[in-house]
N, C-alpha and C positions, 0 to 999 in steps of 0.2 A: 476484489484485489487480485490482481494475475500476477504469478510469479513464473519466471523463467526457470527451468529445471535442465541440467546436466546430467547424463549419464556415464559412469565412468566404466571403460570394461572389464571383466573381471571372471572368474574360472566360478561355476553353479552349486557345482557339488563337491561332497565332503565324503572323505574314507568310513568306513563303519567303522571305526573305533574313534572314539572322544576324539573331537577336531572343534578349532575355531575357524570362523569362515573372517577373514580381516585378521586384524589385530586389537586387541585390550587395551583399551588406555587406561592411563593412571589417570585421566584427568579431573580434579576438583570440580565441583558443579553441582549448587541445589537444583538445580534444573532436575524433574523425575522422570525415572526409567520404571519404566512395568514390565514388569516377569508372568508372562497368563503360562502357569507349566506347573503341573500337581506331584502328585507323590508318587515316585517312577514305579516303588513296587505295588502302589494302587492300582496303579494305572495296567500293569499288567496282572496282579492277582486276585484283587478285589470283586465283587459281587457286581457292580456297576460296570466292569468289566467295559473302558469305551475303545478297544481295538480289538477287532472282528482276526481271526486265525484262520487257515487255507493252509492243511495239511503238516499243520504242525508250524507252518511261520508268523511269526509274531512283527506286529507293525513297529517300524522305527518310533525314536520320541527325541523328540524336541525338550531338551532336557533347560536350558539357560537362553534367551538371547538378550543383548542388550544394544545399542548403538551410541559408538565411539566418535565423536567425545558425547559427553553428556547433556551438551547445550547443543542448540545448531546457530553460525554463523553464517550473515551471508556470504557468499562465496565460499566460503569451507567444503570441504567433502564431510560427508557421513558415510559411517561404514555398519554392516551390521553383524555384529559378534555372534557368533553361535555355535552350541555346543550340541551335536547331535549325537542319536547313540540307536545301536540296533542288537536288540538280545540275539541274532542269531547271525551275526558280525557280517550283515551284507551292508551292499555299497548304498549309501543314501545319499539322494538327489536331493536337492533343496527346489521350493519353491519360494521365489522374495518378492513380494508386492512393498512399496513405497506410497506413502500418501499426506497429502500436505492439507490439515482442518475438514479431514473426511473423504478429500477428492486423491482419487488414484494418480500420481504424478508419474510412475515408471515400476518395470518389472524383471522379474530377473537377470537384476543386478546387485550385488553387495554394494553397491558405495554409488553414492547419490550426493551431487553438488544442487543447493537451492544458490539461484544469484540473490535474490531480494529475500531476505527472513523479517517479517515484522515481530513487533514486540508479541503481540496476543499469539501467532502460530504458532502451531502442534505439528508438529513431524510422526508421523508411526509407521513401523515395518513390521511385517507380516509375515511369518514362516510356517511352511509345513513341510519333511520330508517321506521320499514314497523309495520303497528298497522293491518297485517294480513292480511289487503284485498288492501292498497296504501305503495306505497312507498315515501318517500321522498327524493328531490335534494341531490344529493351526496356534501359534503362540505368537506374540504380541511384545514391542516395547516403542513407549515413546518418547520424545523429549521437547522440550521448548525449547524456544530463541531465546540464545545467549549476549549477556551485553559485552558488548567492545567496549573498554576507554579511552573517554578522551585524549587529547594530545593538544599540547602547544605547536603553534607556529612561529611565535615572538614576542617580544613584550618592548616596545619601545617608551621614552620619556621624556614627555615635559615638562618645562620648556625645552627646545633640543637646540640649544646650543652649548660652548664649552665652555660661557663665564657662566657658572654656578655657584653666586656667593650666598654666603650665609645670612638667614632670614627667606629666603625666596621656599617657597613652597613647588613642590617636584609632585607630579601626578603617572601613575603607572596607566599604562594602554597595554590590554593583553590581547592576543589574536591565537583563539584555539580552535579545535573543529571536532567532531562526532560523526562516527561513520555510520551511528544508529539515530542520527538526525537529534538525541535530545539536548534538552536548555542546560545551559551549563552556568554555573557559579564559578566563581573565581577568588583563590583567598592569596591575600599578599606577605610578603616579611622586606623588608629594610634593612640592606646589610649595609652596615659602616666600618668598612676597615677590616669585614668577615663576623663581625658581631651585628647579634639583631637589635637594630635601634626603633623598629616602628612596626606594626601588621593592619595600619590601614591603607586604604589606594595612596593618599597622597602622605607627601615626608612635609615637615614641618623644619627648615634646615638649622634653628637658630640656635641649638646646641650643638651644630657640628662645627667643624671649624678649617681654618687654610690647610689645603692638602690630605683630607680625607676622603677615601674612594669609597664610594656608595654605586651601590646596584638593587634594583626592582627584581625578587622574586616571585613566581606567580604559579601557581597550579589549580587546574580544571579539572572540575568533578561536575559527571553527568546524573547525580542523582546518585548511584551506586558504586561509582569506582574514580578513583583519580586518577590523571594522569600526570607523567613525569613532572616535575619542577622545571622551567623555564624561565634564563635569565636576561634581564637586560643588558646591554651594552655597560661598561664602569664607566663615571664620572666622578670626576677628580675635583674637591671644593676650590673654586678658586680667591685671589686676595680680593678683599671687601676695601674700597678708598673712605679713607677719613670723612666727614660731614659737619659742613655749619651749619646747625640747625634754628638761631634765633641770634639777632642784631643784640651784641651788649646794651648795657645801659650806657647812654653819652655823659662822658665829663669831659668838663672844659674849664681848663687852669691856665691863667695867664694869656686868657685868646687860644689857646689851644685843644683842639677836639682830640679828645682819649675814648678810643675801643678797645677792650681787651678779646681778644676771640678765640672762644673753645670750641673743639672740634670732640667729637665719636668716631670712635674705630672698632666695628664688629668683631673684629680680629685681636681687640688688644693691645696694637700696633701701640709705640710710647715713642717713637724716634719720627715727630709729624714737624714738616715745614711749612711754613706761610708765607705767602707775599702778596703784593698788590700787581692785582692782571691791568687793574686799568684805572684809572682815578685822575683828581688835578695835578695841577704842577705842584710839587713840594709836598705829598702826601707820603707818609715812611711806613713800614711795618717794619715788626722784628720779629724773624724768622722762625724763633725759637720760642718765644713767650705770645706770638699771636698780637701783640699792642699793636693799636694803629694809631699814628697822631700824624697831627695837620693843623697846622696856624695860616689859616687862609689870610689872603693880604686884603686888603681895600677893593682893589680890581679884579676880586673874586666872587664877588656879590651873584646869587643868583642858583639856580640848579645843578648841581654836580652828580652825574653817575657813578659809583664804586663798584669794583669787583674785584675780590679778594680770592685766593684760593688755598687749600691745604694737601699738603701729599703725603702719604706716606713711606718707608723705605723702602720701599717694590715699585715707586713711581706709578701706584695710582693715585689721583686726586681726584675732586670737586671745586667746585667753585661757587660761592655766593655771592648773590647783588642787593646792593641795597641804594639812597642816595641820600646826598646830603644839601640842605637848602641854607646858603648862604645871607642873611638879612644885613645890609648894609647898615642900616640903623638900629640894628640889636647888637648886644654885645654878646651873646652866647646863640650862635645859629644853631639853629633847632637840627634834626636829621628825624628819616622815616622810612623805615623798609620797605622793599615792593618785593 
């Protein structure tokens, strides 16, 4: 794996008295930091004694470092916090090695940009300061790669156009992306009107009704983090037209054929018209109750096409066909839907 590395510039050394080299983040992060740095008065009064003295001066210490923030992201800077300190208040130099799963990436510099951070790399920085004539214990911190999340890009809906009636089933399309490349899941909600009516991909519409705004909500999660909520475009329910779904039963009184025709309206609709689109000569409906009658004459004999329609009061309709077969030598002509 080759990663591209930035160096950013930056001042070496730190005052003898307690100094951070960067800045402290507050930042949240299980990602781990190591502190390799012992116990300041061990380290100078103890038996094991590991800083050598030259005339009475005492080697600086590397009391704290850590690197800010506590994750690494690509393209992010890292910086590396430290807290030096010298019992005999000289000036300490820092020395800062970087290294990316073992391999040396750059050197004294406090702040280090990785472009590409995989999930598995380790980041670690390196310190030791020398106040000129001692050096101090080299001290250690490191971090993993941090995740980014996801984001929406849009969430579009079909079918995509504007007559959306009721009963039609609506399907959510989401378009998100990861800058840490991983598979993303997607969870949905169904607003109608601002209220949640549904949380799977597709709406089922047949409890919603004319003029209810519905919209697809959708958010991506990469495993560990969600991102924002992104929504669809609103769609507005529109009117459903009345339907004849099945040819009455025929009566025929006095030579005359009787259809009564009931229509359906998803919407409810009670204020529905009928009439005849197309049929023989002297064939009537009645607008209001749906009857169709026709007393065919003698020179009627033979095949007739019907077509009837229904609307509702928004002036949507349908229309149904059916036909009627005329027997010259029967007295009650049969009929047959098609």
């Amino acid at each position: 794996m080759k990663s591209t590395t930035r160096v950013a510039l930056g001042l070496l050394s730190l005052g003898a008295a307690a100094m951070a080299l960067g800045c402290g983040g507050d930042s949240d992060s299980t990602a781990p930091v190591t502190r390799a740095m012992g116990d300041v008065d061990q380290q100078l009064n103890g038996s094991d004694e590991p800083f050598d003295t030259e005339g009475g001066n005492a080697a600086p210490v590397i009391r704290n470092v850590e690197i800010d923030p506590r994750s690494a992201v690509s393209g992010q800077p890292l910086r590396a916090v430290v807290d030096s300190w010298d019992p005999d208040g000289d000036y300490v130099r820092l020395s800062i090695s970087w290294y990316l799963n073992g391999q040396l990436i750059a050197e004294g510099q406090p702040t280090v940009t990785i472009d590409k951070v995989d999930r598995e790399d380790r980041i670690e920085v390196r310190v030791s300061g020398s106040d000129g004539r001692l050096e101090s214990r080299v001290e250690t911190a490191r971090v993993g790669a941090g995740n980014r999340a996801p984001y929406m890009t849009r969430v579009y809906v079909t079918p995509d156009n504007q007559l959306i009636r009721r009963g039609e089933r609506l399907m959510a399309h989401p378009e998100g992306s990861d800058l840490d490349n991983d598979e993303l899941s997607f969870s949905y909600r169904w607003l109608a009107n601002g209220r949640v009516v549904s949380r799977d991909r597709e709406l089922d519409t047949a409890k919603l009704k004319r003029g209810d705004k519905v919209v697809a909500e959708v958010v991506a999660n990469d495993g560990q983090a969600d991102s924002l909520a992104k929504r669809s475009y609103e769609i507005e329910m529109s009117n459903s037209p009345p339907v004849i779904t099945v040819l009455p039963k025929l009566e025929v009184l006095d030579g005359e054929l009787r259809y009564v025709f009931k229509a359906t309206d998803a919407d409810g609709d009670r204020n529905l018209r009928f009439w005849v689109e197309d049929g023989p000569a002297g064939m009537q409906m009645d607008s209001l109750s749906g009857e169709l009658r026709w007393k065919p004459r003698a020179d009627q004999a033979g095949v007739h096409p019907v077509q009837v329609g229904v609307k509702d009061g928004f002036g949507d309709g349908t229309q149904f066909e059916f036909q009627v077969t005329v027997n010259a030598d029967a007295g009650a002509p049969p009929a047959s839907a098609r």
